[in-house]
C-alpha positions, -999 to +999 in steps of 0.1 A: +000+000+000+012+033-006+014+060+022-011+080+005-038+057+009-045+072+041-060+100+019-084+073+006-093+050+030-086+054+065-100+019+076-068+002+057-042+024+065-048+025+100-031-008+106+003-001+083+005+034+096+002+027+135+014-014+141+048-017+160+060-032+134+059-004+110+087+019+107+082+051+130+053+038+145+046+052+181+054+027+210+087+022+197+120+036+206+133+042+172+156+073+156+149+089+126+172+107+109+197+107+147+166+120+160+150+101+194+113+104+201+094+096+229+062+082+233+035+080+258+021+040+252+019+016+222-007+018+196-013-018+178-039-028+153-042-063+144-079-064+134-095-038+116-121-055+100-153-044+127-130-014+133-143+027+129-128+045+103-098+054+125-084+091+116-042+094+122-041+135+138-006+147+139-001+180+158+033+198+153+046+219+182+080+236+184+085+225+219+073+201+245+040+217+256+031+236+223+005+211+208-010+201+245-018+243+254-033+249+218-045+214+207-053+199+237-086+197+243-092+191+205-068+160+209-088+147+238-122+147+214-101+130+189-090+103+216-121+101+234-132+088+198-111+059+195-088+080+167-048+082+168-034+112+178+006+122+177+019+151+192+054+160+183+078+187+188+107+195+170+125+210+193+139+195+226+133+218+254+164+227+268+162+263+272+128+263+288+143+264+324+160+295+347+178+271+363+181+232+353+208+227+329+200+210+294+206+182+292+188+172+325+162+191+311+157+176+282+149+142+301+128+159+324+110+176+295+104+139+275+092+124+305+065+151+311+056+148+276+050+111+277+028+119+310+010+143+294+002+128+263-004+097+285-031+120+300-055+112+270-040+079+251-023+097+225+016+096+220+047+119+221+078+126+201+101+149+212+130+155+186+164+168+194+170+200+179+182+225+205+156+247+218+159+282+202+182+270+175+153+257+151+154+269+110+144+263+075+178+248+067+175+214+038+179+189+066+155+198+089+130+202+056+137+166+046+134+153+085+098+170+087+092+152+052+103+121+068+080+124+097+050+133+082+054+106+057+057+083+079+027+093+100+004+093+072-019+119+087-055+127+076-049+157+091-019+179+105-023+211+129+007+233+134+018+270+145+014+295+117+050+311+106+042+346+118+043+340+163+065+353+188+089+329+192+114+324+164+112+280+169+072+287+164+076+309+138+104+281+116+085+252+130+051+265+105+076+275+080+085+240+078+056+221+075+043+246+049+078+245+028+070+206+032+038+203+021+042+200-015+072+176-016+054+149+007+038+141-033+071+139-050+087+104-050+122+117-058+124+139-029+138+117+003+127+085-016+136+064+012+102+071+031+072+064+003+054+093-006+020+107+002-005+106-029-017+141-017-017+163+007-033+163+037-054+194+057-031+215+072-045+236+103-026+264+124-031+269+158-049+304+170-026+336+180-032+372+181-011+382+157-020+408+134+011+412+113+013+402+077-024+390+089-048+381+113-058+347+121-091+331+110-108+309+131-122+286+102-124+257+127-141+264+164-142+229+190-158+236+221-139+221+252-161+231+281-162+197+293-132+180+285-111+218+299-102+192+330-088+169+308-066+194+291-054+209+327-047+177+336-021+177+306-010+206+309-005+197+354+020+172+339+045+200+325+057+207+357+089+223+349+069+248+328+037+258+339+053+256+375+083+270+374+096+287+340+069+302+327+059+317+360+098+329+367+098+343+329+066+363+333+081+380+369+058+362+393+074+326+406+056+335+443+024+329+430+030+297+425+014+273+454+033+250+471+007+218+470-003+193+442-035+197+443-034+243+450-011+239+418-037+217+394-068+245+406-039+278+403-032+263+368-070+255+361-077+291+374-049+304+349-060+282+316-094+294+321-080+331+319-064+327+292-087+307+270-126+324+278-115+353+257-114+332+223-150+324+223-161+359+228-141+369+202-149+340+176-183+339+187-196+346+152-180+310+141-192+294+174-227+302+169-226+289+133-208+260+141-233+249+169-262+273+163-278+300+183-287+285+215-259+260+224-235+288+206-246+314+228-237+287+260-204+278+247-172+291+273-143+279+266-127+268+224-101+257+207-098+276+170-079+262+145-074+279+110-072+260+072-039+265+057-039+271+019-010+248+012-024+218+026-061+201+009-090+220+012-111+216+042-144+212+024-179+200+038-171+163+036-132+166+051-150+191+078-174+159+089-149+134+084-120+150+104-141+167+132-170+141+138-174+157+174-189+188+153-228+189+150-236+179+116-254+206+107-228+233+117-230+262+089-194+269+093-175+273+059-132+274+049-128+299+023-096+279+011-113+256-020-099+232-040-078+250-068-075+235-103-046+256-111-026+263-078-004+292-088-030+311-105-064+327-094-095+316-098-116+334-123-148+355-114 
């Protein structure tokens, strides 16, 4: 089978793209390219006959708690369904820490990963570039090739290249620079090409510079929020201790497990309510007037044009969580001629 087929028919492919024996498939402690990954439990499927159409979601961070604090409640749906879902971040971690030295904290970093992906039965790679040293240069191009390949995604969700943070910013810039070439057979031949492209989403920001985001895709996680904090709990040496020492205000931190989960809960909640005010044009139309009017806390996502169009039939396929008579629409359409505008 060809590593496309996942385009096709997700039923098949499930079993090549996710059985230990399979090359990159999670639950194994393989290298790629030099590069180790770590993963939170072993995904097998010997049987796939009575099976759901299983869909493979891989989310592209830059570092070890980037897919988890945008994706994460998204990802728990997509578990919670019985589909695959990788997390993966390119970069390792080590400079996310006042204090622990790197390498120290780049085991510390892969071990909360696993935890947290463990969290909702999905897995975790965490590659080896340095933290903060990420680019565009050919070999990390071909080694994003190489893992998405070999993932055979239905559908891939990533930063967008214009963020904050220069490892976000290159991390986007890759998978868009790569989402071409995972058709063409000649480039890094030794991982079996893709016979099309997959979706390509981007996380939500608030930048504004070359452009705003779009929030084409709105998931509300009201009720699986606790399963995302309980994710996020497992980044200790982040939400716990860096982030509040880089932001100027380690004494707030409590002291106990359990102050720490409901300080962090208090925090996440902060930080995410304001998205579905301000989207709440695409949450009404996604779940109507009265249950959009309800709706607290989202997850947006936003259709990149380089990947396949996200269409009504990919929409219901990818998000099957989403009411089926949402009215929300992707103004990126299938082109016939990419480089060129349509007419009219």
């Amino acid at each position: 089978m060809r590593s496309g087929a996942c385009l096709l028919d997700p039923r098949k492919s499930a079993k090549l793209a996710f059985c230990p024996e399979h090359r990159g498939a999670p639950g194994r402690d393989t290298r790629d390219g030099g590069r180790s990954r770590a993963t939170a439990r072993q995904v097998s499927y010997t049987d796939m006959a009575d099976a759901p159409l299983l869909l493979r979601i891989l989310i592209i961070g830059a570092h070890p708690d980037d897919a988890d604090i945008k994706a994460g409640g998204t990802a728990t749906r997509w578990c919670a369904g019985g589909h695959v879902v990788r997390l993966v971040s390119l970069t390792d971690g080590r400079a996310g820490h006042h204090a622990m030295p790197g390498p120290e904290l780049v085991k510390r970093r892969r071990d909360e990963a696993r935890a947290a992906a463990a969290v909702i039965g999905a897995t975790y790679d965490v590659l080896d570039h340095p933290d903060g040293e990420l680019d565009d240069r050919l070999e990390n191009r071909r080694e994003v090739i190489r893992l998405i390949r070999s993932a055979r995604p239905d559908l891939i969700i990533t930063h967008r290249s214009n963020d904050y943070h220069p490892d976000h910013r290159f991390t986007g810039l890759l998978v868009q620079d790569a989402s071409y070439l995972l058709t063409v057979p000649s480039i890094c031949p030794e991982v079996p090409h893709l016979d099309a492209c997959p979706v390509i989403l981007h996380f939500s920001d608030a930048f504004t510079r070359p452009c705003r985001f779009e929030p084409h895709v709105v998931v509300d996680i009201d009720d699986v929020f606790g399963r995302l904090v309980d994710m996020l709990h497992r980044h200790e040496s982040q939400f716990f201790e860096w982030l509040p020492y880089n932001a100027g205000h380690p004494e707030q931190v409590p002291q106990g497990d359990d102050d720490r989960r409901a300080w962090l809960a208090s925090r996440m909640r902060e930080r995410i309510q304001p998205l579905a005010d301000r989207y709440r044009d695409a949450v009404v139309q996604t779940y109507g007037e009265e249950r959009g009017a309800k709706v607290r806390l989202i997850e947006a996502f936003e259709v990149s044009e380089y990947g396949a169009p996200l269409d009504a039939a990919a929409r219901s396929r990818l998000f099957p969580f989403l009411p089926p008579d949402s009215r929300a629409t992707s103004p990126v359409a299938r082109k016939r001629w990419v480089d060129m505008p349509e007419e009219g």
